[in-house]
N, C-alpha and C positions, 0 to 999 in steps of 0.2 A: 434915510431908509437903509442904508448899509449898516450904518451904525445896529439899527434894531436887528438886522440879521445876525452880525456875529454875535448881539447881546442872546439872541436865542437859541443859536448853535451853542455857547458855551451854559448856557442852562442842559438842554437835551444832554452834552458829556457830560455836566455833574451828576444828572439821575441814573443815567447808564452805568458811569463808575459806583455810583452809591447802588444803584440792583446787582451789580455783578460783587460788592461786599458781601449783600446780603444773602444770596442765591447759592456763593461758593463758599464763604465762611460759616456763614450759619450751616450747611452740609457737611464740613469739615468737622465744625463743632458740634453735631449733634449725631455724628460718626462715631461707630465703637469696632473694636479691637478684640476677635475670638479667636481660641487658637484648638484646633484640632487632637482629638487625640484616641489611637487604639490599641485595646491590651496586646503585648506579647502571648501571643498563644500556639500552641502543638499542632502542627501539620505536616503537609506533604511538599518538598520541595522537588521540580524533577526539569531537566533539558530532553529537547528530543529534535529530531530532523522530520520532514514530511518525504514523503516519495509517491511518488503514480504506478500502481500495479495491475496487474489480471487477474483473474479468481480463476482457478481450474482443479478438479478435482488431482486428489492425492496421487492415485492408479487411472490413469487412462492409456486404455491398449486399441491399436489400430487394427482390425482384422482387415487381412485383403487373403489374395489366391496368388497361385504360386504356377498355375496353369492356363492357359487360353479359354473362350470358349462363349456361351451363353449363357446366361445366367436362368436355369428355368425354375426354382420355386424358391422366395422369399418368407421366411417364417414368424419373424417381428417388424418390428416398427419402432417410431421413434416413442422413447422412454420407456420399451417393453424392458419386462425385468427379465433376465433368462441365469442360466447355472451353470456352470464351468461342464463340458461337453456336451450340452445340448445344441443339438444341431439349430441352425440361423438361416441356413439357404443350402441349396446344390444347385449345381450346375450340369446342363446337357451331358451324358454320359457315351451317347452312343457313339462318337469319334476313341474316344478312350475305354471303351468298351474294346472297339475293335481291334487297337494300338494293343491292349493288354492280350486279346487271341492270339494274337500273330506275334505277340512275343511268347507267348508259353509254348505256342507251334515250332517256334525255330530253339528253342531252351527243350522240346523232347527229342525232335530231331539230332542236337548237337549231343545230351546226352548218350542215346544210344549208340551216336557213332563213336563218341570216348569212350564209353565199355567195351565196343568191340574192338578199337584198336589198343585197349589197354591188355583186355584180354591177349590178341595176336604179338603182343609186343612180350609178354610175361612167358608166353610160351616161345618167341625165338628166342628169349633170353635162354631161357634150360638148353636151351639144343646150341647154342651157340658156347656157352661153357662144354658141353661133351664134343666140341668141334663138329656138329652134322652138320649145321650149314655154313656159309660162307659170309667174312663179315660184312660184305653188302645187301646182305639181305636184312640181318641185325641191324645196321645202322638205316637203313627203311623204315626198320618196323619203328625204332624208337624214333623216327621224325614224323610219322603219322601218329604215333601218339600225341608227344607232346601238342604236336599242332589240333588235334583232337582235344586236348585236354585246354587249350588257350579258348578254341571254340566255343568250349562249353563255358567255361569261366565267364567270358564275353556274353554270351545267352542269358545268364543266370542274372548278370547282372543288369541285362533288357527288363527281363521280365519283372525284379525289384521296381526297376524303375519305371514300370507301366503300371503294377500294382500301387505305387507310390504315389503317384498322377492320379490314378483312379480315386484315390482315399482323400485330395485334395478337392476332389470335387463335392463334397458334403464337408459342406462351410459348419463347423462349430466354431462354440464362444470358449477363448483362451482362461476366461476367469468367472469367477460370480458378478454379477453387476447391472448398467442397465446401460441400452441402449440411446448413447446421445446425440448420434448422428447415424443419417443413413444414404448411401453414394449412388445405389443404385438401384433400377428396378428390374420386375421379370422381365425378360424379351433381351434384356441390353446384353452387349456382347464386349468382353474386355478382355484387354490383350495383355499379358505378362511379358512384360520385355527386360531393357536394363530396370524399370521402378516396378517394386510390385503395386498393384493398383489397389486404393483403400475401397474397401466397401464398407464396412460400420467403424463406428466408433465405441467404445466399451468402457464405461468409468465403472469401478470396483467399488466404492461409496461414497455417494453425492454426503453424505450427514460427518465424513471430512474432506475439507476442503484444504486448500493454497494461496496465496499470495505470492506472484511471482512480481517484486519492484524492481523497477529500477532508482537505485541510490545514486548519485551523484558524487565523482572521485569526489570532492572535497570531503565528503560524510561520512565514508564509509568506514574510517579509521576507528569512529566512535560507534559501531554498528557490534553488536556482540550475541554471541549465540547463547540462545533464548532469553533475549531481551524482552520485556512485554510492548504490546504493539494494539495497537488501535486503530480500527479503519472504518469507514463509509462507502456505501455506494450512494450513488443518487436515486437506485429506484425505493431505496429504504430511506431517506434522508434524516430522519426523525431516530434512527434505529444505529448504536453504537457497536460494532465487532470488536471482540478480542480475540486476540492470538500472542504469537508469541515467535521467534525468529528461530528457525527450523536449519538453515544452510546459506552460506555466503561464498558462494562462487568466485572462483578466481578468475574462472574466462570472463574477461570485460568487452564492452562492444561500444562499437566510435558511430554517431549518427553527426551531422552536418547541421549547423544551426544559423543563420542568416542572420548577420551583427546590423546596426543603424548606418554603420559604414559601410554597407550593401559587400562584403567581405564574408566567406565562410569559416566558421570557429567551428572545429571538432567537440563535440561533448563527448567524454567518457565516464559511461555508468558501468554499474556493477549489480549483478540479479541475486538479489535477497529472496530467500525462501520462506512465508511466515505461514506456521498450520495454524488453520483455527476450527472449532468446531459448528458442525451448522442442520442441529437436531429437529429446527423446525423447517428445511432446505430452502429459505429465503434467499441464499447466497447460489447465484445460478452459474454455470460457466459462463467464463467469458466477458463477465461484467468487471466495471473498470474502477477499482478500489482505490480511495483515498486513505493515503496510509502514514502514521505516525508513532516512527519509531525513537522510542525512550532510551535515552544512552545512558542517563545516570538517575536515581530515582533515590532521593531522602526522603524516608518515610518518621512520622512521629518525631519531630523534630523542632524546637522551636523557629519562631518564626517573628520577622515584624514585615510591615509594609517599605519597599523601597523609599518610600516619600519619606520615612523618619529619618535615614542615614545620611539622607540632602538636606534635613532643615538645620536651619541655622535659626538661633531668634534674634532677633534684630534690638538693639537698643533703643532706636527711636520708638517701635514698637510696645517694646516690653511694660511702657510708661514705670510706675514705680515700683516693680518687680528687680529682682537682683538677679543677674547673669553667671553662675559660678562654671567653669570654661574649665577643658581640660589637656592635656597631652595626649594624642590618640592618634590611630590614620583611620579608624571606625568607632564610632562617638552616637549614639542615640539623647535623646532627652525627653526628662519629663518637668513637668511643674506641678506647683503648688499655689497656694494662697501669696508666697512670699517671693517667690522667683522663680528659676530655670537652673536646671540641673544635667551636666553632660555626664555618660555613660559610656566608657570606655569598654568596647565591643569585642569580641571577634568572632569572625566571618565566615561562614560556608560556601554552598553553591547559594546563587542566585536562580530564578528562573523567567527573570525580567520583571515581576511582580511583585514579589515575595523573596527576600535573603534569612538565609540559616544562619544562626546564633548561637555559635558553639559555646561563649560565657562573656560572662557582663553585665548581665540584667535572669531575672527571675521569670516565670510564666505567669503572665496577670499582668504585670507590669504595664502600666497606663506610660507611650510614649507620645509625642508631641509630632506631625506628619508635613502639621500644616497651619498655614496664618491665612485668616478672613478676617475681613470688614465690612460689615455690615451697618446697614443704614438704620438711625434709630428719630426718624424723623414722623410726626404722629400722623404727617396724611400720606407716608411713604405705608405706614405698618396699619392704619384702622381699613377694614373692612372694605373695598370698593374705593378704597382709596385711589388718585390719579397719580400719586409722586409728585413729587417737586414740581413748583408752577412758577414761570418768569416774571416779576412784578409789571411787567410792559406788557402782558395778552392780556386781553380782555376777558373778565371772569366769566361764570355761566349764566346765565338768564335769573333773575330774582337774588341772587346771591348780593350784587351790588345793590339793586332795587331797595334789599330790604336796611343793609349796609346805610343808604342814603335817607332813607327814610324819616322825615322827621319827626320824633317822640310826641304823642300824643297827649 
């Protein structure tokens, strides 16, 4: 009984060995060899960095006041268009109504009594040269002057500074533009202290806009004024911005960034300015721009695929094709009917994709990228085919039936 068992263990290993000839050899052999290949052609090569910006219009001015008070009538609202002095709001008058009487009161007052002691002073002067009077009477008269005349100086400059007050209280707009923000409403009462307090906001035209990024030190070396620049928002995601690198700031700014080693690491960036235009005003303040700025840009330039500069072709490969090999440190190839042919290159910028090809090869020039093998087995390639089948599964339904069938 033992005997029959290993006589049938060492059948089952012979047929195993014999389907795994059959299954991996005959795949091996019915395997083909294709090699890849695309023309040298004229393009765009270019490197760029990304950064995270804010959109904000070109001119934006903050109106506030420069006086205490109430605020009593409001003239726009938000996105009203208004015109460089056209009034926007005033404020309560009647406190600086009354501040301005009561300085023009004490500025007539002061006046007249400086012409009278100027008057009294110009005449003891003549009597005081013919000796009638005595020089303390002169020396009087010209200390009520001057003090007279400090008075009045003092007055003169109230009463500016009341009409000045008064003129602050009819709020106009600094520029042409349109209202994009608004602080306050009628009734509210705001106080001017050390900050003046904002009440609108005033962009000069939304149809140009800004990019304010921040760059990261490492980047910024390759960052160049008016570089071109390309950006998204997400509320447009489908929709590409151009611009172009407007100012690059020297004052940089450190934020605190939280490493894996629960440790704080300082980041320092640097605010990049980029205009761009925005004629259909899809581009709103405030929205937060993905932005990618272009350091270096070869335009019209030839061009191959990185994957040709890595191939190598292999001899076991090649089968009866000839290898002709060259001295180079940048080498492309191509083939023929007869072999493989290296081309001694050289090199541009890269852009991770695509390398520039300042001479070596021609534009058109069919180079070699890549090696495939492909399966050339007839129930891997017909129609509804399943691929390769283990000679040990059991075939499909009728297939064996008809297989075993005996001839009629």
């Amino acid at each position: 009984m033992n005997k029959k068992r290993i006589i049938a263990a060492v059948a089952v290993a012979a047929v195993v060995i014999a389907g795994g000839f059959w299954l991996f050899g005959s795949s091996k052999a019915k395997s083909k060899v294709d090699f890849v290949t695309e023309p040298a052609k004229i393009g765009t090569v270019s490197n760029s960095i990304t950064a995270t910006g804010t959109i904000e219009p070109v001119t934006e001015v903050q109106v506030g006041t420069q006086v205490s008070g109430i605020i009593d009538k409001i003239y726009v609202d938000y996105n009203s268009v208004v015109k460089k002095g056209e009034v926007i709001a005033e404020m309560d008058k009647v406190t600086l109504l009354s501040d301005l009487q009561s300085a023009q009161a004490t500025y007539d007052g002061a006046i007249a009594e400086y012409e009278y002691q100027k008057k009294l002073y110009e005449r003891n002067k003549t009597l005081h040269e013919k000796q009638l009077i005595s020089d303390t009477d002169y020396e009087e008269s010209l200390y009520n002057y001057q003090r007279a005349q400090s008075t009045y100086l003092q007055s003169k400059a109230s009463l500016a500074r009341a009409e000045r007050d008064l003129s602050y209280a009819t709020i106009t707009s600094p520029i042409d533009g349109i209202v994009t923000s608004k602080d306050v409403e009628e009734g509210q009462t705001v106080a001017s202290g050390f900050e003046t307090p904002t009440l609108f906001n005033i962009a000069a035209d939304l149809t140009k806009m800004q990019v304010v990024a921040d760059v990261d030190e490492a980047d910024i070396a390759g960052v160049k004024d008016s570089a071109k620049v390309t950006f998204t928002v997400d509320a447009y995601p489908d929709d590409v911005f151009a611009g172009k690198v407007y100012q690059i700031r020297l004052g940089s700014t450190n934020s605190s960034s939280s490493s894996t080693s629960a440790t704080s690491e300082s980041v320092v960036t640097y605010e990049v300015v980029i205009t761009a235009d925005n004629p259909d005003l899809k581009l709103k303040p405030r929205l937060t721009a993905n932005v990618t700025i272009y350091t270096d840009i070869r335009e019209n330039v030839l061009t191959v695929p990185n994957k040709a500069l890595r191939f190598t072709p292999e001899k076991s490969l090649a089968g009866k094709r000839t290898v002709t090999d060259c001295e180079a440190k940048h080498k492309v190839w191509t083939m023929d009917e007869t072999g493989f042919t290296a081309h001694a290159v050289e090199t541009g910028m890269s852009d991770g994709s695509n390398t520039e090809i300042i001479s070596g090869i021609a534009e058109g020039t069919p180079v070699v990228t890549e090696t495939v093998l492909k399966g050339d087995m007839p129930e891997m390639n017909a129609p509804g085919g399943q691929g390769e089948r283990s000679p040990f599964m059991p075939g499909p339904p009728g297939r064996d039936k008809k297989k075993n069938k005996p001839e009629e």
